[in-house]
C-alpha positions as CSV (number, residue, x, y, z in Angstrom):
1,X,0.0,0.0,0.0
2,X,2.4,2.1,0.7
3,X,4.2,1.5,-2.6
4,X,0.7,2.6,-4.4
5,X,0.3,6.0,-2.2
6,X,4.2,6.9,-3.6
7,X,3.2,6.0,-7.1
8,X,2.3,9.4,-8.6
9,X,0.7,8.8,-11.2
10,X,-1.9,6.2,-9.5
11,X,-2.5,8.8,-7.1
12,X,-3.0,11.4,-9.7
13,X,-6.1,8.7,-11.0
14,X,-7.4,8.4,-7.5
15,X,-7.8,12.2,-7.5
16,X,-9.4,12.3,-10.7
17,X,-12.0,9.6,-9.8
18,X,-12.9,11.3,-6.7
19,X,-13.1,14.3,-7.7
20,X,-15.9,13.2,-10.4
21,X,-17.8,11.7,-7.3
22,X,-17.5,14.5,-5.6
23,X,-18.9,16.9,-8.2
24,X,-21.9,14.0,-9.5
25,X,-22.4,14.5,-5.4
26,X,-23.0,17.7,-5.2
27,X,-25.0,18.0,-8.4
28,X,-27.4,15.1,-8.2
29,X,-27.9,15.7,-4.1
30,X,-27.2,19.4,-3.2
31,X,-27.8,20.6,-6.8
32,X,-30.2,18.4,-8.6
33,X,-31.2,20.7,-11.1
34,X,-29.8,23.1,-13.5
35,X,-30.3,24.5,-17.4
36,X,-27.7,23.3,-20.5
37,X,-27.9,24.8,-24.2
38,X,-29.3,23.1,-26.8
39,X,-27.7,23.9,-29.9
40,X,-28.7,23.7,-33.7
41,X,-32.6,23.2,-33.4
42,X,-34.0,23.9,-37.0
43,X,-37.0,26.1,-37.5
44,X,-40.0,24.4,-38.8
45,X,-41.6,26.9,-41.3
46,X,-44.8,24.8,-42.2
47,X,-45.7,26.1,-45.8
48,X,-49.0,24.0,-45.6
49,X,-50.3,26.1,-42.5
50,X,-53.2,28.3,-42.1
51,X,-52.3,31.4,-43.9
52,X,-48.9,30.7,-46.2
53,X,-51.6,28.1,-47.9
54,X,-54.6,30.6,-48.1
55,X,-52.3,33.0,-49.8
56,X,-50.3,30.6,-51.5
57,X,-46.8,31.5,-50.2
58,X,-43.8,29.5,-49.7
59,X,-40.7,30.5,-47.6
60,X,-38.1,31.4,-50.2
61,X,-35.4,32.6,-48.1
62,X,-34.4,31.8,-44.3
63,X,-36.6,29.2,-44.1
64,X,-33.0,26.7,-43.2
65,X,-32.3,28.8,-39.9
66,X,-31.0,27.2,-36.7
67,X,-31.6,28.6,-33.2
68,X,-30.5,27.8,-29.5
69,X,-32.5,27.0,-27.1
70,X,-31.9,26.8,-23.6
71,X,-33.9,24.2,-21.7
72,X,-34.0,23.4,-17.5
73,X,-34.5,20.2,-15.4
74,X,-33.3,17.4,-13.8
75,X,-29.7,17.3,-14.6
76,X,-30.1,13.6,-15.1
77,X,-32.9,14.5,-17.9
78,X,-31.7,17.3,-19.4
79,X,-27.9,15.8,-20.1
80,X,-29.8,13.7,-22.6
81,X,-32.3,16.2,-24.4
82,X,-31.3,16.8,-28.1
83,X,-32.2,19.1,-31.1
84,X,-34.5,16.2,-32.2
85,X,-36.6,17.1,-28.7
86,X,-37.4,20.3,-29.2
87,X,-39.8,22.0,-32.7
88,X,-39.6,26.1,-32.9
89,X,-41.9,27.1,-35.2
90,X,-42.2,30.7,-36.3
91,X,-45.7,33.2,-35.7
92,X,-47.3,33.8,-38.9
93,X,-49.8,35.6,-38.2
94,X,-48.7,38.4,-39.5
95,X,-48.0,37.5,-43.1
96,X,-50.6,39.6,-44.9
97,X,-48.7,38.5,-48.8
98,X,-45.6,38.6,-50.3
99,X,-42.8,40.3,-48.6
100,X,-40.1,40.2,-46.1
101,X,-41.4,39.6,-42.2
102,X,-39.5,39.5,-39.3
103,X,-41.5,36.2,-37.1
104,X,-40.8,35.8,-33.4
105,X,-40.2,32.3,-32.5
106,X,-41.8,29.7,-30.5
107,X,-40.0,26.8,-29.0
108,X,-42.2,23.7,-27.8
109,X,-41.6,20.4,-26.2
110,X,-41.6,17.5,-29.0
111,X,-41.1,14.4,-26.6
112,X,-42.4,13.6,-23.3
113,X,-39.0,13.9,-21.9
114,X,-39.1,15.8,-18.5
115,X,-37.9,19.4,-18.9
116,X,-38.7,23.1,-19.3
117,X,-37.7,25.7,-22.0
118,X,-36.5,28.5,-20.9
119,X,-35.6,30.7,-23.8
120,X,-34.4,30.9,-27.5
121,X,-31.7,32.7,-29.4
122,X,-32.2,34.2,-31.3
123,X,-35.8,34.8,-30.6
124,X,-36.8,36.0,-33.9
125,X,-35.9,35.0,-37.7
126,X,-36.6,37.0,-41.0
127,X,-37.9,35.1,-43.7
128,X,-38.8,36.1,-47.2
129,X,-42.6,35.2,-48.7
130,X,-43.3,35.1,-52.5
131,X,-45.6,32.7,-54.7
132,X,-43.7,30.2,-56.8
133,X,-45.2,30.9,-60.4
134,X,-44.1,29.3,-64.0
135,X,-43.6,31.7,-66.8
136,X,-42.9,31.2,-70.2
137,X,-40.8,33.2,-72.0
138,X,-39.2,33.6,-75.7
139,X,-35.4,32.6,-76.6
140,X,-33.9,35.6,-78.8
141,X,-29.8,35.0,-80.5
142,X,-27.0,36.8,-80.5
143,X,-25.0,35.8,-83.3
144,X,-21.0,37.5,-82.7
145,X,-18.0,37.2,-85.3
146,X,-18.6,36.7,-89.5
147,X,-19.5,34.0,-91.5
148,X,-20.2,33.6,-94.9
149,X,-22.3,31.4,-97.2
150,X,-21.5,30.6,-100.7
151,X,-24.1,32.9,-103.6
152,X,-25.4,29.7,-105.0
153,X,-26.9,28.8,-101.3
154,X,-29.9,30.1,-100.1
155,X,-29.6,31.4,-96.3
156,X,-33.2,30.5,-94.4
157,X,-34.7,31.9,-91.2
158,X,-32.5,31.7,-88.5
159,X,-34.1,30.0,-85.5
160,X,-33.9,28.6,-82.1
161,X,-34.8,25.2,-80.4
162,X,-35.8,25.6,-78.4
163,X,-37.8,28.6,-79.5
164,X,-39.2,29.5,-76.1
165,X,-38.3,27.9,-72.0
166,X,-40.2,27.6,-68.9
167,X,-38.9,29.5,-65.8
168,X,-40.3,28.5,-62.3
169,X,-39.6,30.8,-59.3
170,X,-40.7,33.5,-56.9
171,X,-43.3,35.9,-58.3
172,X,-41.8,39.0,-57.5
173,X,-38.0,37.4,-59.0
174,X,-40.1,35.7,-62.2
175,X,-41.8,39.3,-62.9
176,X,-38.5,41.2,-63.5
177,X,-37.7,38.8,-66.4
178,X,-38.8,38.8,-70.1
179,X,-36.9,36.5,-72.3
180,X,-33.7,34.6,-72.6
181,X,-30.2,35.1,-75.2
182,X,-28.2,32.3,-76.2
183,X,-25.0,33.7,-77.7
184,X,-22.8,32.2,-80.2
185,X,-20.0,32.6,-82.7
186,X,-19.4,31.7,-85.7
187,X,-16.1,32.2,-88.2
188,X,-15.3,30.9,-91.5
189,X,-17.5,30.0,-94.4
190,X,-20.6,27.5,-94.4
191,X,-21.7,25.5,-97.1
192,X,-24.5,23.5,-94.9
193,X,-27.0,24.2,-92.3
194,X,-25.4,25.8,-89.4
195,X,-26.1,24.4,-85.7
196,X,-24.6,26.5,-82.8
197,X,-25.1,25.6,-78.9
198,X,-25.2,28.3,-75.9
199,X,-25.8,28.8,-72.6
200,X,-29.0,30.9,-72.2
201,X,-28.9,34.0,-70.3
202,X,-31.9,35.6,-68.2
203,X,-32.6,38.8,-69.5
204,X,-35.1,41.5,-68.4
205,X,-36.9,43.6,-71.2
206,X,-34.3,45.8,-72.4
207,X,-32.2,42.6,-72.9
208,X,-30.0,43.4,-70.0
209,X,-28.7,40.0,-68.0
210,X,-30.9,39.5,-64.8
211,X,-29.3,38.8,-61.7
212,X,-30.7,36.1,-59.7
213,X,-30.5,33.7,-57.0
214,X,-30.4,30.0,-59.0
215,X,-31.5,28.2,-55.9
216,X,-34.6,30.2,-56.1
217,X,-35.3,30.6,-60.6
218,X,-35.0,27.4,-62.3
219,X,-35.0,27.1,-66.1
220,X,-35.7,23.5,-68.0
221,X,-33.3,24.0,-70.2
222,X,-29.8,25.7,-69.8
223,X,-28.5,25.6,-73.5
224,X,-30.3,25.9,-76.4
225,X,-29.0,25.8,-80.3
226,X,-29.0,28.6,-83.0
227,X,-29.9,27.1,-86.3
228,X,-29.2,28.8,-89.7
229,X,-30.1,27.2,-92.4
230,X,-28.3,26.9,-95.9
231,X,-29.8,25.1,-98.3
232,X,-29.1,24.4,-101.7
233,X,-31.8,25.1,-104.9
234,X,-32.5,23.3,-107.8
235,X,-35.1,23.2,-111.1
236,X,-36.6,19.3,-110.9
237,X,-38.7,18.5,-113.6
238,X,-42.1,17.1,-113.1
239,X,-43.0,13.6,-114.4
240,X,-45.9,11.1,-114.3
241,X,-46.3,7.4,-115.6
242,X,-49.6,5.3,-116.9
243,X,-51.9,3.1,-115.6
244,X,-54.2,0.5,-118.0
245,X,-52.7,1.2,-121.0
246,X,-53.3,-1.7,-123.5
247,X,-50.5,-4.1,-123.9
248,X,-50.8,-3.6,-128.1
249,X,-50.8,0.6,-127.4
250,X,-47.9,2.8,-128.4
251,X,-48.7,5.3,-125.6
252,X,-46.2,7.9,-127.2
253,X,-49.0,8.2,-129.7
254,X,-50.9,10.4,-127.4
255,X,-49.2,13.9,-127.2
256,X,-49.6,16.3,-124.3
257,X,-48.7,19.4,-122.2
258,X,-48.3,20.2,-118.5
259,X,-49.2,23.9,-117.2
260,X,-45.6,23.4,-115.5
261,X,-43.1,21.5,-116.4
262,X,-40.5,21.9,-113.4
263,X,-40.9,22.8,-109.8
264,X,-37.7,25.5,-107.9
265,X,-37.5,23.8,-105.2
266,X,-34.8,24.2,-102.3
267,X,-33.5,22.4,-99.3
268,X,-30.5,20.5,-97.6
269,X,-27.5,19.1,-100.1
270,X,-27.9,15.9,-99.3
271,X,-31.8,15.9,-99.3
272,X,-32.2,17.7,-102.7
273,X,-28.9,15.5,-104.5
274,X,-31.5,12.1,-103.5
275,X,-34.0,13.7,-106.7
276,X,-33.4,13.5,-110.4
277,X,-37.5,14.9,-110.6
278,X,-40.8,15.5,-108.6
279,X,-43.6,12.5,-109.1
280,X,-47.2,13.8,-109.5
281,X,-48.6,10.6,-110.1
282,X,-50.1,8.0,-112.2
283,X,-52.6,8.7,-115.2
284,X,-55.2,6.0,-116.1
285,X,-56.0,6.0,-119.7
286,X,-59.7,4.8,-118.9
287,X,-60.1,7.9,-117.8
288,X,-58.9,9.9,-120.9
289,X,-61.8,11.1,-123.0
290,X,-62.7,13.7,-124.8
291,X,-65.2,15.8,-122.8
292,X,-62.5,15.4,-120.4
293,X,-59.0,15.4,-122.1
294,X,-57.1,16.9,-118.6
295,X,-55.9,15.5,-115.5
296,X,-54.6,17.2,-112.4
297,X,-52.2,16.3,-110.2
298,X,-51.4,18.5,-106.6
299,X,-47.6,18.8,-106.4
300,X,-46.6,17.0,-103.2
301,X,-43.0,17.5,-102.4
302,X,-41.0,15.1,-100.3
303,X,-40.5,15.4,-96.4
304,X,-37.0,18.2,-96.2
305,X,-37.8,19.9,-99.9
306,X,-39.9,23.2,-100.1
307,X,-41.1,25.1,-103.2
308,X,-39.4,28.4,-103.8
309,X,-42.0,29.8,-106.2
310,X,-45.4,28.4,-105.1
311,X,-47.0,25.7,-107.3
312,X,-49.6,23.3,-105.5
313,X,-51.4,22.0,-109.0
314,X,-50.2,21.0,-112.5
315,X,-52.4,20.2,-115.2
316,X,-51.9,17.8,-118.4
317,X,-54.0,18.3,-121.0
318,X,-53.6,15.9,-123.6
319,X,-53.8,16.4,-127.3
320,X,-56.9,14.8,-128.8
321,X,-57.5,16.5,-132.1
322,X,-58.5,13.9,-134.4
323,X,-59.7,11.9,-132.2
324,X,-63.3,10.4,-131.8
325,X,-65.3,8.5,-129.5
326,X,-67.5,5.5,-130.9
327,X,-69.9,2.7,-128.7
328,X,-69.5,-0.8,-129.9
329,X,-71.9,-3.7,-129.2
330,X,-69.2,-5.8,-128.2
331,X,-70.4,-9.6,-127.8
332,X,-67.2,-11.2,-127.7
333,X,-67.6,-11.8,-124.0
334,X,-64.5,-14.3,-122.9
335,X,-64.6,-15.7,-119.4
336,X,-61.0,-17.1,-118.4
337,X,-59.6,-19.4,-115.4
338,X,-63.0,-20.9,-114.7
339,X,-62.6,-23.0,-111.2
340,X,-62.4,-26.8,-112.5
341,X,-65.4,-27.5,-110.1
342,X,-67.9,-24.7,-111.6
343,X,-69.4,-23.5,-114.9
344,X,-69.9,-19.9,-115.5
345,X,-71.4,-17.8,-117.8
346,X,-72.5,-14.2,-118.6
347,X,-75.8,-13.4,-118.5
348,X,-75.6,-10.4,-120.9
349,X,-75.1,-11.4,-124.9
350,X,-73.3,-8.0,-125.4
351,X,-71.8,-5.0,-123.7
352,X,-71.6,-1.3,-125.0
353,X,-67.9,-0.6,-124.8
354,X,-66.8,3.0,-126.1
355,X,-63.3,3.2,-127.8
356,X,-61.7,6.7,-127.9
357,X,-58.6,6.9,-130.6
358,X,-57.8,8.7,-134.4
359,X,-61.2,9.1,-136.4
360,X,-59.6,6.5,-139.2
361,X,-58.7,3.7,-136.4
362,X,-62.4,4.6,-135.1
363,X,-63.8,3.9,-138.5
364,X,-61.9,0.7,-138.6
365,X,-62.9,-1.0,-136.1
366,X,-66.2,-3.0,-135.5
367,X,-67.8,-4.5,-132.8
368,X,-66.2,-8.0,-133.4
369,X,-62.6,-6.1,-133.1
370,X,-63.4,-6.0,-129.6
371,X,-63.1,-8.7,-126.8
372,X,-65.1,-8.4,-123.3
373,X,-62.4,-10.6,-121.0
374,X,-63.4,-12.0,-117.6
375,X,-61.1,-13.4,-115.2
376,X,-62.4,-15.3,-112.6
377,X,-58.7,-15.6,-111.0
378,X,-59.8,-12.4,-109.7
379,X,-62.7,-13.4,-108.0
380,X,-63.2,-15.7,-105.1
381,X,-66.0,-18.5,-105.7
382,X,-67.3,-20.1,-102.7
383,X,-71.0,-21.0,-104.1
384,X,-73.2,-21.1,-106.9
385,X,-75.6,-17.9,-107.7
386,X,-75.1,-14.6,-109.5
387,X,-72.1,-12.4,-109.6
388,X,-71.3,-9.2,-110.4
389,X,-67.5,-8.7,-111.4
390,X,-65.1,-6.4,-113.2
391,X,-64.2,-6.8,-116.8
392,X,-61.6,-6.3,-119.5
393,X,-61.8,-4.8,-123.4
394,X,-59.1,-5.7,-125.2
395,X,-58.6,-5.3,-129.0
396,X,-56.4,-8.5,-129.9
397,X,-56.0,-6.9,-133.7
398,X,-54.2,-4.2,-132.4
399,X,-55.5,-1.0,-133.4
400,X,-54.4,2.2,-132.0
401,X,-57.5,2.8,-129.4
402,X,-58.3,2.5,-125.6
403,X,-61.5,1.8,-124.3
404,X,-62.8,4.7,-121.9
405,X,-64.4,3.9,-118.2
406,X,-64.6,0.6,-116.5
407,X,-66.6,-2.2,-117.2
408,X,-68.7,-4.9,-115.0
409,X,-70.4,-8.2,-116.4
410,X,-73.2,-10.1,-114.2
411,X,-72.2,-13.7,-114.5
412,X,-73.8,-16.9,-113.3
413,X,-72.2,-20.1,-111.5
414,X,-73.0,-23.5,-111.5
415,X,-71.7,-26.5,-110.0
416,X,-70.8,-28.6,-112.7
C-alpha cells in the first residue's frame, strides 16, 4: 500500500476519480437541477399552415435557420435532451402577402421527456414570402463574329430550339424577367445548315442579363441551339407514268402538255442530291376522254424539300384533235380461269364498250374487233348464284385505241 500511495501517477487517477464523485455529489444531491444549451434546433416553417396556404406562399429565403435553445431540469434529464426534442416554429400571423417579415419564434416540447424551456436565441428570424409561379418566356440570339455562305446557297430563317423555355420561381424574381439570349460565334464559311449551342442568359426587357438567385429561378433548359439554315436550290422537272394502257398501245401516240413543267425547289444538299425529278402521279387511260382530255395532279414535295415559287397543281391536258369517241356492241364476252369445279357464264349477250382513238382507227374497227375478257382468278368463288365482277376490253388486232371507263359483267355459277 504504501508503494501505491508513492506512485504518482496512481495517485494522480485516485484524484481524478474522486473528484468526479465528488462533483456527481453535489450535483445530483445538493444541486439536482440546473439549465444546459441546446444547440442547432431547425425552424419548422410549415408552408402548408393556415395562412402561407390561403395565400399561396412559400418560404423562399431563411426558411434553413437554426436557433439555440436553452432548456431546464433534472440534470439527469436534461444531459440527454437533443435538437430532435425540441420543434420552434415561427408566428405567422402576421403575413398579410408577399414580402419580407420578421416572425418571433416559438419553442415547444416535441417528446415527453421531463424538462422546461427556458428561452431561445435568437428569438426571432426574417424570412422572405413570395408565390412560386411558371412563366414562359421567348429565346432571342446573339449571333458574334462573320461567317459567310456561298451565292449559289440560299440562307433560311434563323431559328432557335428551343424557341421558347419555362422559368419557375418567386413571383416578385419571375416578374423582373422577359426572355432569354443564347449567344454564339461563328467564323469561317458554311456550305450546310449551321447548328450552334449556348448557354442561355436571363434577361429583363431591355435585354439586360438579370441577376438572380439560381437556388430560387430554375429554367428547364440551360442551353439551347442557333440554327441557320443553308440550303441548296434546284429546277426538278415534273413527271408522271400510266396506268391500264393496252399491252398492243404505243402510248407515245398520245401527245400532251403540263401547265408546269419543273418545280424550284430548295433544301439540304444531301436531301435535294436524292432527286433526279418531282412525281405527281399515275394517269389512267380509262379515264382519258374527250369531254375530259385533262388530269390534275397537286404537287406534293418530299419530307425536307420546299417550293421556292409556289406551285400546288399541275395540269396535263392531252392532245386529242382527231380523235373520236365511238360505242360498240361488243359480244365477244370471254370468261378465263374458270374453277375446274364450276361452270360460269355471262348473263348479258353484249356489252356497250366505247373506244376513244384517231377518227380513221375509229372507222376501222367493228364491234367483233373488240373482246369483253373476264377473269375469274380475280374473283373468289365459294358458291353457286349470281355475280357481279369487273371486266376487261381488249382489241387483240391491235388497233391504235383505248376503251374509256370501267366495265362490269353479271355472271352466273354452276356447280358442274
Amino acid at each position: 500500500m504504501n508503494n501505491i500511495f508513492k506512485d504518482k501517477k496512481i495517485m494522480a487517477i485516485i484524484s481524478l476519480a474522486a473528484s468526479f464523485i465528488l462533483w456527481l455529489t453535489v450535483s445530483l444531491i445538493l444541486r439536482p437541477t440546473g439549465e444546459v444549451v441546446v444547440q442547432g434546433v431547425g425552424v419548422n416553417v410549415n408552408v402548408q399552415s393556415g395562412i402561407l396556404a390561403e395565400l399561396g406562399l412559400s418560404a423562399i429565403e431563411g426558411a434553413e435557420n437554426t436557433v439555440n435553445v436553452t432548456i431546464s431540469g433534472s440534470r439527469s434529464v436534461i444531459g440527454g435532451v437533443s435538437a430532435e426534442d425540441i420543434s420552434i416554429s415561427p408566428s405567422l400571423s402576421g403575413v398579410s402577402g408577399a414580402g419580407i417579415y420578421e416572425l418571433e419564434l416559438k419553442a415547444t416540447k416535441n417528446s415527453s421527456k421531463d424538462f422546461e424551456i427556458v428561452g431561445i436565441s435568437p428569438e426571432k428570424m426574417v424570412v422572405k414570402f413570395d408565390k412560386y409561379v411558371d412563366k414562359t418566356i421567348d429565346v432571342f440570339y446573339v449571333i458574334n463574329g462573320e461567317y459567310n455562305i456561298p451565292d449559289e446557297l440560299i440562307q433560311e430563317e434563323i431559328y432557335t430550339d428551343p424557341k421558347n423555355v419555362v422559368i419557375t420561381g418567386p413571383e416578385i424574381d419571375v416578374a423582373k424577367i422577359d426572355g432569354a439570349v443564347v449567344e454564339v460565334f461563328l467564323s469561317g464559311d458554311y456550305d450546310s445548315t449551321i447548328a450552334a449551342v449556348g448557354e442561355l442568359v436571363l434577361v429583363d426587357e431591355n435585354k439586360n442579363p438579370v441577376d438572380y438567385n439560381k437556388n430560387e429561378i430554375s429554367i428547364n433548359t440551360e442551353v439551347a441551339t442557333v440554327y441557320i439554315p443553308v440550303h441548296k436550290s434546284a429546277n426538278l422537272p415534273l413527271s408522271f407514268d400510266y396506268i391500264n394502257v393496252p399491252e398492243y398501245f404505243d402510248i407515245s401516240n398520245i401527245h400532251y402538255t403540263l401547265s408546269a413543267t419543273d418545280v424550284a425547289v430548295e433544301a439540304e444538299d444531301y436531301i435535294i442530291d436524292k432527286y433526279s425529278d418531282i412525281f405527281l402521279g399515275y394517269v389512267d387511260v380509262r379515264n382519258i376522254t374527250l369531254e375530259n382530255p385533262s388530269i390534275s395532279f397537286d404537287v406534293r414535295l418530299p419530307d425536307g424539300i420546299g417550293a421556292t415559287e409556289p406551285i400546288d397543281k399541275v395540269d396535263i391536258v392531252f392532245d386529242l384533235e382527231g380523235y373520236v369517241e365511238s360505242t360498240f356492241n361488243a359480244t365477244q364476252i370471254n370468261i378465263i380461269n374458270v374453277p375446274a369445279e364450276y361452270k360460269v357464264t355471262s348473263n348479258a349477250s353484249k356489252i356497250p364498250v366505247t373506244l376513244i382513238g384517231p377518227e380513221e382507227v375509229i372507222n376501222g374497227i367493228s364491234a367483233k374487233d373488240i373482246v369483253v375478257q373476264i377473269d375469274m382468278s380475280t374473283k373468289e368463288i365459294t358458291q353457286t348464284g349470281q355475280y357481279r365482277v369487273q371486266a376487261e376490253v381488249f382489241l387483240p388486232g391491235g388497233q391504235n385505241a383505248w376503251a374509256t371507263g370501267s366495265y362490269t359483267a353479271t355472271i352466273t355459277v354452276k356447280a358442274k
